[in-house]
matplotlib code that plots the C-alpha trace (Angstrom):
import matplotlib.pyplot as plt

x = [-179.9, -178.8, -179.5, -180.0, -181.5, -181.8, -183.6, -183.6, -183.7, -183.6, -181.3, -179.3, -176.1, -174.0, -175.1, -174.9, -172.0, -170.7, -172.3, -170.5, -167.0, -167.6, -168.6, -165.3, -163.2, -164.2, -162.5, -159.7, -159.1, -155.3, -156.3, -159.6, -158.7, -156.4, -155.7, -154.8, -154.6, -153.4, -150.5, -149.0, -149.7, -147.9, -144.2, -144.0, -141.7, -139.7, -142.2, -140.7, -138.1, -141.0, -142.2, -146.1, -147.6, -150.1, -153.2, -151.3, -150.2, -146.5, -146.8, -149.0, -150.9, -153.2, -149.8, -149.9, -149.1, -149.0, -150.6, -154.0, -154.6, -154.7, -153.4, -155.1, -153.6, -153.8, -155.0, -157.8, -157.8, -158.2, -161.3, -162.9, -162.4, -164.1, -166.9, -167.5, -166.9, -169.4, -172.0, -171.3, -172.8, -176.1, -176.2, -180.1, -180.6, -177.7, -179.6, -183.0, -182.3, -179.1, -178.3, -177.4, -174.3, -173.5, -173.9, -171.0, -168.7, -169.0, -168.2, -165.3, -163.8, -164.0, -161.3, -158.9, -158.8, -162.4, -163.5, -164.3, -166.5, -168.1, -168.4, -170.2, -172.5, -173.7, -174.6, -176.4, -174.0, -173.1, -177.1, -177.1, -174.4, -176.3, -179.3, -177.8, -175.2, -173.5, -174.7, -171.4, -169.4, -172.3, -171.8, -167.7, -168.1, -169.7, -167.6, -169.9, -170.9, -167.8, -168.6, -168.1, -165.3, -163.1, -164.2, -163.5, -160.3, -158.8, -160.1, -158.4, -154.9, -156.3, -157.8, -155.3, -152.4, -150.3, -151.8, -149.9, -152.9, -153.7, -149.7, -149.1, -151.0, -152.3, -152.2, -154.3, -156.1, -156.5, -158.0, -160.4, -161.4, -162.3, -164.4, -166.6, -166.8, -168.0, -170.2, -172.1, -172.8, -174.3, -176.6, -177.3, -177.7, -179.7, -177.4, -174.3, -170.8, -169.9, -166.3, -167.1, -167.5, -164.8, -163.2, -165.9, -165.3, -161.8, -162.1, -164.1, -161.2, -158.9, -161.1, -162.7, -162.7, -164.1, -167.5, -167.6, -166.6, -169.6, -172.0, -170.9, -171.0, -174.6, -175.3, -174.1, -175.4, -178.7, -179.7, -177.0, -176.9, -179.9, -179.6, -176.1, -174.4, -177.6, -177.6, -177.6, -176.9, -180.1, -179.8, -176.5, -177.5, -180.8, -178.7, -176.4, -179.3, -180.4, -176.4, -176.5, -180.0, -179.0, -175.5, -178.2, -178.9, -175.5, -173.3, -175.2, -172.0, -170.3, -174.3, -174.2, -170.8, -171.5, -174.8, -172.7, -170.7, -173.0, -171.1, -172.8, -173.2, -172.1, -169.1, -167.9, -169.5, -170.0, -166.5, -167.3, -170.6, -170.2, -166.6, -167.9, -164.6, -162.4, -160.5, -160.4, -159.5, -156.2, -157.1, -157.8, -160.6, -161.3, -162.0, -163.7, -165.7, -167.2, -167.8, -170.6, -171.5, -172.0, -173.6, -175.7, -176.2, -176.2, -176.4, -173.1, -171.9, -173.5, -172.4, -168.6, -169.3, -171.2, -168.2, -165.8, -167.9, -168.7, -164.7, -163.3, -166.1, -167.5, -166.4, -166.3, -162.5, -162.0, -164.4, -162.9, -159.4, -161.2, -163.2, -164.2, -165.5, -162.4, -160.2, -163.0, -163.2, -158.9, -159.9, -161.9, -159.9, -156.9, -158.5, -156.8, -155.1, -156.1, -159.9, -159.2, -157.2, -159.5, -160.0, -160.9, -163.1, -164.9, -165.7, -167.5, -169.3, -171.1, -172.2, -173.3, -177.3, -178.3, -180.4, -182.1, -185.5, -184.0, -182.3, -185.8, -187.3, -185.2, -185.4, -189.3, -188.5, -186.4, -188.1, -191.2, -188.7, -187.5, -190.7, -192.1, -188.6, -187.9, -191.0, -190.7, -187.3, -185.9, -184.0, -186.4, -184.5, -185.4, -186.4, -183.1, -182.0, -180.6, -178.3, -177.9, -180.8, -182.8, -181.5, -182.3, -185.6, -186.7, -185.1, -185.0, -183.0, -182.7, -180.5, -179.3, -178.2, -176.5, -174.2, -170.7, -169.1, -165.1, -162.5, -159.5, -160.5, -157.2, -156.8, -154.1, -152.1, -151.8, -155.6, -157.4, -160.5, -160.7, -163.9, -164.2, -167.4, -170.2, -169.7, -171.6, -169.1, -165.3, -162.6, -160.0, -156.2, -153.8, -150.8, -147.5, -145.4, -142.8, -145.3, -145.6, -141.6, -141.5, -144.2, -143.1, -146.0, -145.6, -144.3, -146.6, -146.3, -147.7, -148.6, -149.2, -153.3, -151.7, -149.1, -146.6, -147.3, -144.2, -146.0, -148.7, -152.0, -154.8, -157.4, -160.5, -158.5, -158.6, -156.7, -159.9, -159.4, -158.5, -155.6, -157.6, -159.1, -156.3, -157.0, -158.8, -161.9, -165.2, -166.1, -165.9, -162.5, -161.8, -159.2, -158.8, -155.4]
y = [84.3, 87.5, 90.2, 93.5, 96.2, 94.2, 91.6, 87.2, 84.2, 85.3, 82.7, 84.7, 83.1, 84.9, 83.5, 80.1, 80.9, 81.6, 78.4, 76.8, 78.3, 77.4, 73.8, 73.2, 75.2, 72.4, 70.5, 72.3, 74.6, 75.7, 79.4, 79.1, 77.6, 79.5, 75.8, 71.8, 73.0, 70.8, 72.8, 72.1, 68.5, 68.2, 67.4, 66.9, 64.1, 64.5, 63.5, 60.9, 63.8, 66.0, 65.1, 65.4, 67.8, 66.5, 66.3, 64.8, 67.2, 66.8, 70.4, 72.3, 75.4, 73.3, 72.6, 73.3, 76.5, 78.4, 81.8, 79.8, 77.6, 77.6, 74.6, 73.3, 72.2, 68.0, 68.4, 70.2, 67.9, 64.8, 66.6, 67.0, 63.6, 62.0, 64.3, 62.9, 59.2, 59.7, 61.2, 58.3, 55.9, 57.7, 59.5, 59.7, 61.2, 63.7, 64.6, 64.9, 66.6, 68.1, 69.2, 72.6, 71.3, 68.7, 72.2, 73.7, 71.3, 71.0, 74.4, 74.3, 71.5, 68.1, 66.2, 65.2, 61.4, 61.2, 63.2, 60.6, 59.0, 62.0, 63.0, 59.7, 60.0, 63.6, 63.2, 59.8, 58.1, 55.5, 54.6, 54.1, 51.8, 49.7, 49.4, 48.9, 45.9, 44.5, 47.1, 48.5, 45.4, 44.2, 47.8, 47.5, 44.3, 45.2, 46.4, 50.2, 52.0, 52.7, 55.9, 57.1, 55.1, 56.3, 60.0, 59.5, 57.5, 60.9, 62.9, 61.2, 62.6, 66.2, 65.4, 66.9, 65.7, 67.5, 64.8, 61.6, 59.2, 60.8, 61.9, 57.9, 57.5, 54.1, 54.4, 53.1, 56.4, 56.9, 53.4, 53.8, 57.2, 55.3, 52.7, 55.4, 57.3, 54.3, 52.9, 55.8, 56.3, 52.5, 53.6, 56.8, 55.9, 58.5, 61.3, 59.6, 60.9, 65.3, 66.1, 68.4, 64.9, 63.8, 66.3, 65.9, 62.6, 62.6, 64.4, 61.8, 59.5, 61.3, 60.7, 57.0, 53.5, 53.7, 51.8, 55.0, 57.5, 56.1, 56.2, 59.7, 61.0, 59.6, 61.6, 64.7, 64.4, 63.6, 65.5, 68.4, 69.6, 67.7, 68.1, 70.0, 67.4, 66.6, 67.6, 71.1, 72.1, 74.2, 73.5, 75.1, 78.3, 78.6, 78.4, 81.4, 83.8, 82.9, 83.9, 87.0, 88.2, 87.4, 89.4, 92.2, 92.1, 91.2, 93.9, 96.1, 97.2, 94.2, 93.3, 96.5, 96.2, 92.7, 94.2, 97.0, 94.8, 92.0, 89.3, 86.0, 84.2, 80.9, 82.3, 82.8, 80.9, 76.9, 75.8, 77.6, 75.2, 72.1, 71.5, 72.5, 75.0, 72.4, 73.3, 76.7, 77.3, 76.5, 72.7, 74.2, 75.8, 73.6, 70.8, 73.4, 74.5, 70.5, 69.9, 73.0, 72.0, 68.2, 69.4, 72.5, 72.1, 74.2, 77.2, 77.1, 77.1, 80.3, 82.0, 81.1, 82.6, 85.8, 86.2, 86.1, 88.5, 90.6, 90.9, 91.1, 93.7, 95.5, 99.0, 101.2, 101.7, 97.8, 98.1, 101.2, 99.0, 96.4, 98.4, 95.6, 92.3, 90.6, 92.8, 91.6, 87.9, 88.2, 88.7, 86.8, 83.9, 84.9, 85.7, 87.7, 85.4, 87.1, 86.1, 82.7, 82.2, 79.2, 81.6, 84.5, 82.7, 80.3, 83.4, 85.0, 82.6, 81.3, 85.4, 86.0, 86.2, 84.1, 81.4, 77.5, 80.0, 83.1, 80.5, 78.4, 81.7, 83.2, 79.8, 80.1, 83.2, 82.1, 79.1, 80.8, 83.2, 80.0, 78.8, 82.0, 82.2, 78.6, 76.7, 73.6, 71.8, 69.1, 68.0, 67.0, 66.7, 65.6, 68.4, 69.7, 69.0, 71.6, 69.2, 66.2, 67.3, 67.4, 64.0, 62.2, 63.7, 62.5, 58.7, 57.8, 55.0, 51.9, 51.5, 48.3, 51.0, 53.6, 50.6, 51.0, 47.9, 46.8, 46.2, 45.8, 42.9, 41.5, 37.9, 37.9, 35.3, 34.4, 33.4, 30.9, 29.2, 25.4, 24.0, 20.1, 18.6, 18.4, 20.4, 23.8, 25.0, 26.1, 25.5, 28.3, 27.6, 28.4, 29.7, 29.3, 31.8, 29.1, 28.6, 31.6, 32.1, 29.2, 29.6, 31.0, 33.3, 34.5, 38.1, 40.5, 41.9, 45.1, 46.1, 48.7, 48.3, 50.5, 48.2, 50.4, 51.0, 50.2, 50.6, 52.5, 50.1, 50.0, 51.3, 49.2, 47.6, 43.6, 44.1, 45.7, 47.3, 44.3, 45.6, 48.3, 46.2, 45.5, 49.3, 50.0, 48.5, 50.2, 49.2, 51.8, 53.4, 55.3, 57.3, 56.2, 58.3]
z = [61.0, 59.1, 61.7, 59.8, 62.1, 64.5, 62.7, 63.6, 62.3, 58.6, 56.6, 54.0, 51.6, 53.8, 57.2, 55.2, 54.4, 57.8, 59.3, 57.1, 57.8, 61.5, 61.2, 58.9, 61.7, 64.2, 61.7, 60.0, 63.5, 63.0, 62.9, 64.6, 68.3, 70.8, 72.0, 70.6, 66.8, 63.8, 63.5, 67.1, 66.4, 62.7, 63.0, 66.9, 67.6, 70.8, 73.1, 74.4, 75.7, 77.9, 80.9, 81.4, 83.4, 86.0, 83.8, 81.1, 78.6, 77.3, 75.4, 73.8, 75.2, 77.5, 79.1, 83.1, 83.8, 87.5, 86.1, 84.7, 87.8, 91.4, 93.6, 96.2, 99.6, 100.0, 103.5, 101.7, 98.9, 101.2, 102.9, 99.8, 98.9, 101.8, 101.0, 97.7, 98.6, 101.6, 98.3, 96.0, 98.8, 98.9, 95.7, 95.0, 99.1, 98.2, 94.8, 96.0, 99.6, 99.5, 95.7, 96.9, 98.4, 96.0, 93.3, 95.6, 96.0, 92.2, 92.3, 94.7, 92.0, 92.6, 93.6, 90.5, 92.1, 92.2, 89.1, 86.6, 89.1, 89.6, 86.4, 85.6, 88.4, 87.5, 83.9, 84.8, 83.1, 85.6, 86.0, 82.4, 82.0, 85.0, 82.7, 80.1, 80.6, 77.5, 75.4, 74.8, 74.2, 71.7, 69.7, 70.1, 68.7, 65.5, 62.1, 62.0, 59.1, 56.6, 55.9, 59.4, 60.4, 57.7, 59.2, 62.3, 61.9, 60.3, 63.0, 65.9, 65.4, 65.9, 69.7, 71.9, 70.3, 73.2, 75.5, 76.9, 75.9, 72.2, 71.3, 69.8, 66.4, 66.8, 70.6, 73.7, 73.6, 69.9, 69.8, 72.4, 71.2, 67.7, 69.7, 71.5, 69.0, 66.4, 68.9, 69.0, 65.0, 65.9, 68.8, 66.9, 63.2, 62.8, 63.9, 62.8, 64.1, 64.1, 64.8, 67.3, 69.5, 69.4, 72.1, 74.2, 73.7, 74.3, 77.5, 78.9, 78.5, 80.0, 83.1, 83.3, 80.6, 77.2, 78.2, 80.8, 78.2, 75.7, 78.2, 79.7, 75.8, 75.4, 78.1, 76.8, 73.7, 74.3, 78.0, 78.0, 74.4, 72.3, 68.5, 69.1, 66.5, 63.8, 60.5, 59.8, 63.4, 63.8, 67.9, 67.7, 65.8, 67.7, 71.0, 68.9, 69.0, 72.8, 73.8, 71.4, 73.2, 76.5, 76.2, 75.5, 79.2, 80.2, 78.2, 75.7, 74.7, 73.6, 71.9, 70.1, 68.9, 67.9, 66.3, 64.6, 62.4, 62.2, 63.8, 63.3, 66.7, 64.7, 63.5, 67.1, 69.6, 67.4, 69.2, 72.2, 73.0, 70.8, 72.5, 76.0, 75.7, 75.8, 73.5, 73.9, 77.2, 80.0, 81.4, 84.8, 83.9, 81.3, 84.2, 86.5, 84.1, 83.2, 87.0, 87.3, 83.7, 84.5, 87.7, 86.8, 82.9, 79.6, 81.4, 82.4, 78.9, 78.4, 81.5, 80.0, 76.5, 78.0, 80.4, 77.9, 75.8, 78.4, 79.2, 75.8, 74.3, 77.2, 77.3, 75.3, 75.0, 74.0, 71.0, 69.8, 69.5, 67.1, 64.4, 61.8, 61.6, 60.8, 63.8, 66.0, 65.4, 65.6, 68.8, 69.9, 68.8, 71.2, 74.3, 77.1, 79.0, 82.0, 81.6, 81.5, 84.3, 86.9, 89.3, 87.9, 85.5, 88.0, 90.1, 86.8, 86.1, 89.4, 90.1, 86.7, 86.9, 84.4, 85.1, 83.2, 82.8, 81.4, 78.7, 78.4, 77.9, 75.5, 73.9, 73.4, 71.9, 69.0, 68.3, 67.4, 65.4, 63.6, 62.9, 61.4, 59.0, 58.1, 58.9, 61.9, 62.3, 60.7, 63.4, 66.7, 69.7, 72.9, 75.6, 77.7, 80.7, 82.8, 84.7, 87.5, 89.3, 86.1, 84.9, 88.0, 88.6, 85.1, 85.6, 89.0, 89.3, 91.5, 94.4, 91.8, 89.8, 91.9, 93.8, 94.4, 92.3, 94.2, 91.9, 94.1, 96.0, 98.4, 99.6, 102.8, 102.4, 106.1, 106.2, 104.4, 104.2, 103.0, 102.3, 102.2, 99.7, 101.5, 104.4, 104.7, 107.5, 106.8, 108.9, 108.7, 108.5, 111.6, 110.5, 113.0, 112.5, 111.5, 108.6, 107.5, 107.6, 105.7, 103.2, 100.0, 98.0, 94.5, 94.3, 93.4, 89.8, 89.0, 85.1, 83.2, 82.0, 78.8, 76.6, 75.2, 71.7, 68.8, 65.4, 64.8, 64.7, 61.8, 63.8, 61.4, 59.1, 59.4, 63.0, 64.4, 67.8, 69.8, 71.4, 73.3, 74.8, 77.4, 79.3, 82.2, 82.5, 83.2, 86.8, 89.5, 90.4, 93.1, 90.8, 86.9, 86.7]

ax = plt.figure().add_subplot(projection="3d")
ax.plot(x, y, z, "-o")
ax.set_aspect("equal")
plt.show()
């Protein structure tokens, strides 16, 4: 992957090197991410004393803040939320005749309330979970492989340790993170568990159950970025020199500075892709930024990384103020704040001309580059898919698996219906208003789905995960905040 002159796909010690440096910074990020370090996370003990802001973060970067997003009327937001609840009733119509404006309402930003749904929906998570009933609760059930559970158990402290659901070590969200995250090194043996999951993994929760979260991470893993988290993360570094050519196109200046000092794709870009941003970027544009990718696909992910690219290195008086490798990577590890802002961002990327065939192209390209350096792969993943349309088209499903399950189902107490043996016909009960003066109905209790957490819980110890078990369960929700 050296490129001297101009030259691909060449594997020297020093691009080994590099590859290596950048898997271990998905791991050890305190210098290495803008956002949700280790550092932020060590010590941090008052947050019982700061309030949350409205997608959860108690501190931290990520924390809301007016100059990175943009708010949205709730007369606006209401509209927008019939529009999606009218979609979910007739999802496969919407997909196959009217993607276009299921792709920009995705792009407007779908409605907070509605966007785990939605999220589930677009990666073909929710027909996945239909077809797959039990599955989930059979792999939760079983002990996992040792050597990744003691992996993964060390990583969970370091996923967004800012947020309300992940600040409590031993927490609701830390355990269900552990059971998504074990249950797939049980689906996937093969590929076992690669750190740079768990965020994506994490995000998910934020958003819907754990049974939702496994199946929306499946999804990822296997349609949107195929062979991102094998061994030796040749998907990743082929998908390096498809961004590097393509900013080519996009900004020959920031490509030949790049070129100049022979920046490594991997050393800059491995967070960027395998984390979907999220932990690089404000949460505004974090979220906005996973509806179009949920919705459109991979390309997305490019478009961000050659935007920011493109915005950081593309004149020729920016490059002249970062004349090295190391000055360079400095900076593109502290972003200008003003390129990230929702907005701003959002705009970028939907105009940028860069489409799922220039990247399928490009991808040919570098493929055949591989092979003629390195021989086949090791790793054989299944073919992309460049989003919901993509997904849907290859698995149609059934209108058994696209149905809309209740969860909140009322009883009125002023009407009911007693059924004597034997009799096929009920006979409802009058009520007088007398009666119903003089009835007395149990009170209505309302409980938190998340018990609140004293000691920190062994999280695969002999105590297993039970507790966890007592969130939010995985049937539909018209919100899961």
């Amino acid at each position: 992957m050296a490129r001297v002159e101009g030259s691909n796909g060449l594997q020297s010690a020093e691009s080994r090197r590099s590859l290596r440096v950048a898997s271990e910074n998905l791991r050890d990020d305190g210098e290495g991410s803008t956002f949700g370090s280790d550092s932020e996370a060590d010590g941090y003990a008052d947050s019982g004393e700061r309030q949350a802001d409205k997608y959860g973060f108690i501190g931290g970067a990520q924390q809301y803040s007016g100059e990175y997003a943009e708010d949205i009327p709730p007369e606006v937001l209401r509209q927008r939320e019939a529009k999606w609840l009218e979609m979910f009733g007739s999802w496969d119509k919407w997909m196959a005749k009217k993607h276009k404006k299921v792709k920009l309402r995705c792009q407007k930003g779908i409605p907070p309330s509605l966007r785990g749904r939605a999220w589930l929906y677009l990666c073909g998570g929710k027909v996945k979970r239909e077809q797959n009933r039990g599955t989930f609760q059979e792999l939760d059930s079983q002990p996992g492989d040792p050597k990744w559970l003691d992996v993964i158990e060390r990583d969970l402290h370091r996923q967004f340790p800012f947020h309300e659901m992940f600040v409590a070590r031993g927490g609701h969200g830390q355990q269900d993170l552990f059971r998504v995250l074990k249950a797939y090194t049980l689906h996937r043996p093969e590929e076992g568990y690669c750190q740079a999951q768990a965020p994506i993994a994490a995000v998910l929760l934020m958003h819907m159950p754990a049974e939702d979260a496994f199946w929306g991470l499946v999804q990822i893993c296997e349609k949107y970025l195929p062979g991102y988290y094998s061994t030796g993360l040749e998907a990743i570094q082929l998908d390096g020199e498809i961004l590097y050519a393509l900013l080519r196109r996009v900004s020959p200046v920031a490509h030949g500075h790049l070129k100049k000092y022979k920046l490594e794709p991997i050393l800059y870009m491995t967070e960027w892709f395998m984390c979907a941003f999220s932990r690089t970027l404000p949460w505004a544009s974090v979220l906005r930024i996973w509806d179009m990718f949920l919705c459109e696909g991979v390309k997305i992910i490019f478009r961000v990384g050659l935007v920011l690219l493109r915005c950081m290195l593309g004149s020729q008086e920016k490059v002249k103020k970062c004349q090295g490798l190391y000055e360079t990577m400095a900076l593109l590890r502290a972003i200008d704040s003003r390129y990230m802002q929702e907005a701003f961002l959002v705009r970028e990327i939907i105009e940028l001309p860069v489409s799922e065939k220039d990247i399928e192209r490009e991808h040919l390209t570098q493929l055949q580059r591989w092979k003629e350096n390195h021989g086949d792969l090791r790793s054989k993943s299944p073919p992309r898919m460049h989003g919901a349309k993509a997904i849907i088209t290859a698995e149609p499903p059934s209108q058994q698996d696209l149905r809309q399950n209740p969860t909140i189902i009322v009883e009125s107490p002023l009407g009911y219906k007693s059924y004597r043996k034997g009799e096929e016909e009920a006979t409802e009960i009058k009520w007088t208003k007398e009666e119903r003066k003089n009835t007395a109905f149990p009170p209505q209790q309302t409980t938190s789905p998340y018990p609140v957490p004293t000691e920190p819980l062994p999280l695969h110890k002999d105590t297993a995960v039970r507790g966890s078990r007592d969130s939010l369960s995985s049937a539909e929700h018209d919100t899961y905040l």
